[in-house]
C-alpha positions in Angstrom: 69.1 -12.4 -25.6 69.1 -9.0 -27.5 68.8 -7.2 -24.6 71.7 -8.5 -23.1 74.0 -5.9 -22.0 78.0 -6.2 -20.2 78.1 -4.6 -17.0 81.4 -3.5 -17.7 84.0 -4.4 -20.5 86.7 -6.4 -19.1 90.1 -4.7 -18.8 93.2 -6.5 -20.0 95.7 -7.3 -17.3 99.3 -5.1 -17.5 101.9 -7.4 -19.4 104.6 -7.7 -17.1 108.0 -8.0 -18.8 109.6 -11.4 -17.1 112.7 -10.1 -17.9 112.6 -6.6 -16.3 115.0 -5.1 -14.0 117.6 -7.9 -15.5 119.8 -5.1 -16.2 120.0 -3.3 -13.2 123.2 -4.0 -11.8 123.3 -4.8 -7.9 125.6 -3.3 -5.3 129.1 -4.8 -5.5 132.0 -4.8 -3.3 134.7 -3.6 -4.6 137.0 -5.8 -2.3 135.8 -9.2 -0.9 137.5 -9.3 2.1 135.4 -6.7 3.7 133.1 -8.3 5.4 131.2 -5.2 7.5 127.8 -7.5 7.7 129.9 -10.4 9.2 131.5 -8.3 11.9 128.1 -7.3 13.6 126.7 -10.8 13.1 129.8 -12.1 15.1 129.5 -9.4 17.9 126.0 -10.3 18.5 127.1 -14.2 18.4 129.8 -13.2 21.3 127.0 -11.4 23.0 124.3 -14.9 22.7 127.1 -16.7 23.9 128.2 -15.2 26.9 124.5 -15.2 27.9 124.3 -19.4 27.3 127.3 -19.4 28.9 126.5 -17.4 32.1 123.6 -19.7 31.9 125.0 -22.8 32.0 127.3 -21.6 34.5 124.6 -21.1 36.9 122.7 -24.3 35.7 125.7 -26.5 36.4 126.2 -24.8 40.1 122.8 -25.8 40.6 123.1 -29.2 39.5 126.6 -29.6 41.6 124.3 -28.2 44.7 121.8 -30.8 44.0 124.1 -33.4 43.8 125.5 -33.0 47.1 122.4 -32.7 49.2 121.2 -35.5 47.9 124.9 -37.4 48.5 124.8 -35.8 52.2 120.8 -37.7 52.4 122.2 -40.7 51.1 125.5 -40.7 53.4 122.7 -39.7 56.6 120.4 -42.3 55.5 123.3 -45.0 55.8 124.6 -43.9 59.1 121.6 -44.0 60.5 120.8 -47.8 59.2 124.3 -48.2 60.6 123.6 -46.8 63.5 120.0 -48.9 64.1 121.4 -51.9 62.7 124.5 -51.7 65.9 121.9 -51.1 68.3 119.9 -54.1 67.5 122.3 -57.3 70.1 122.3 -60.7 68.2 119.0 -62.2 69.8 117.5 -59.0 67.9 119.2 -59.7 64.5 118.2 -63.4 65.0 114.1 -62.5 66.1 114.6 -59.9 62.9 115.7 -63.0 60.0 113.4 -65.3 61.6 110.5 -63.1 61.4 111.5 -62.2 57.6 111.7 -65.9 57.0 108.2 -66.7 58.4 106.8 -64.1 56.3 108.6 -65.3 53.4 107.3 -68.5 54.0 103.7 -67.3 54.2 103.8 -65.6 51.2 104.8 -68.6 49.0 102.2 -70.9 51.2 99.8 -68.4 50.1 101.1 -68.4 46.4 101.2 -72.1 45.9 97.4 -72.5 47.2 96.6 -69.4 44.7 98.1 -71.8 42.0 96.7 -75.0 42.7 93.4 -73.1 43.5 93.1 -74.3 47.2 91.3 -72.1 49.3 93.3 -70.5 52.0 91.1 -70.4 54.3 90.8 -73.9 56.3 87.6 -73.8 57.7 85.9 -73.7 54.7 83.4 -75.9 52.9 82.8 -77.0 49.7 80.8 -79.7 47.8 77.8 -80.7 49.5 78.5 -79.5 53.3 78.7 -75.8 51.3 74.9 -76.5 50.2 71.9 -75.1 51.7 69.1 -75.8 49.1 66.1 -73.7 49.5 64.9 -73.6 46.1 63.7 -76.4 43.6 67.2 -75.9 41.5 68.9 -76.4 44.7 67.2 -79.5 46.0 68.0 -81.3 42.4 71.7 -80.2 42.1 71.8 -81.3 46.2 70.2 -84.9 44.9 72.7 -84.6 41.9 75.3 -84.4 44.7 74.1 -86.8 46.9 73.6 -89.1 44.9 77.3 -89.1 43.0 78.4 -89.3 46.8 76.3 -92.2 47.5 76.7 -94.0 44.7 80.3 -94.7 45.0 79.5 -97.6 47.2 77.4 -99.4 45.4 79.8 -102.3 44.9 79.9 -102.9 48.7 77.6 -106.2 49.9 76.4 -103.2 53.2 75.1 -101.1 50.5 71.3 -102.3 50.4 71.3 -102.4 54.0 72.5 -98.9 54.3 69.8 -97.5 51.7 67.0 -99.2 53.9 68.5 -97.9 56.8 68.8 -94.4 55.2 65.7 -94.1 53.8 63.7 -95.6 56.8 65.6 -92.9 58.9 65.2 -90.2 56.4 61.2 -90.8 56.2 60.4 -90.9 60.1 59.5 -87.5 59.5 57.7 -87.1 56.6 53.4 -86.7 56.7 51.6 -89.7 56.2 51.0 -88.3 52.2 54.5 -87.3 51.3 55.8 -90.9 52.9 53.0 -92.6 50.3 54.7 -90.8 47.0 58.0 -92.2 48.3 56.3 -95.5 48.8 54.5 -95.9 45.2 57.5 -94.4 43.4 59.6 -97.1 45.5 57.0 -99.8 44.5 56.8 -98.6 40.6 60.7 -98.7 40.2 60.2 -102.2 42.0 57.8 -104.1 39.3 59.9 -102.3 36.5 62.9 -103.9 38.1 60.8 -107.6 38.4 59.8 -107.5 34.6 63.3 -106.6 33.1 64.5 -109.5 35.0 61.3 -111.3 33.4 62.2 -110.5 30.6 
């Protein structure tokens, strides 16, 4: 700490007088009215201006330009669906709202299936004649469907006579083994049946 030493000593700032040049008196005119500054601020004013204006001059003459080609387009565009529309006899005109109409039609056809969610095509399937099961999942939401389909009948005094039919038909071609597991599950559902009416 004694051997401490200030680089250099630090050197008090000039005291500035806030006051100063308060005295001084600025440059007055001795009459008001002259106005020397004004004169050349209002001669280049006169100068701007007559450049805006020569600009919009030519701006407008280009807009009035535009504004008729596009009226002559419009008036060309007219006569010439005049002209097409006087060429067309009556049995064209009639073909013309017909075909408009049919197309019309179509469109809200299409839009009222889109709503209802029918399919527009009308050859296609759904349900089970869309089903082609080839996997496990498919054959048990195909016997989910079937099965709903089937059962709907069920009141009906054919019904029993219709499953033996079915099943006899649907069995013909099965091997000997898999027509045994149809038989024993058969049989098992059958003495179930025979002791809940036992019971």
């Amino acid at each position: 700490a004694e051997t401490f030493e200030p680089e250099e000593p630090i050197k008090k700032a000039a005291a500035m007088d806030k006051w100063e040049g308060e005295d001084e008196e600025e440059e007055v005119k001795d009459n008001w009215d002259d106005e020397d500054e004004d004169e050349e601020k209002k001669a280049e004013m006169t100068k701007t201006e007559t450049k805006v204006s020569e600009k919009k001059r030519l701006s407008e003459k280009i807009k009035e330009k535009e504004n008729r080609l596009k009226k002559k387009q419009q008036e060309q565009k007219e006569r010439e669906l005049q002209d097409k529309q006087a060429e067309l006899t009556i049995e064209e005109q009639l073909a013309e709202k017909l075909r408009v109409k049919q197309l019309q039609e179509a469109a809200d056809l299409e839009l009222a299936k889109d709503a209802f969610g029918v399919s527009s095509t009308s050859n296609s399937v759904s349900g089970i004649d869309a089903m082609c099961p080839s996997s496990k999942e498919d054959f048990t939401e195909f016997e989910k469907l079937l099965k709903e389909k089937i059962s709907q009948f069920e009141k009906s005094v054919h019904y029993s006579s219709f499953l033996d039919s079915l099943f006899r038909e649907l069995c013909i071609s099965l091997e000997v083994d898999d027509l045994k597991k149809v038989s024993n599950s058969l049989s098992a559902l059958l003495s179930e049946k025979q002791k809940q009416e036992k019971v």
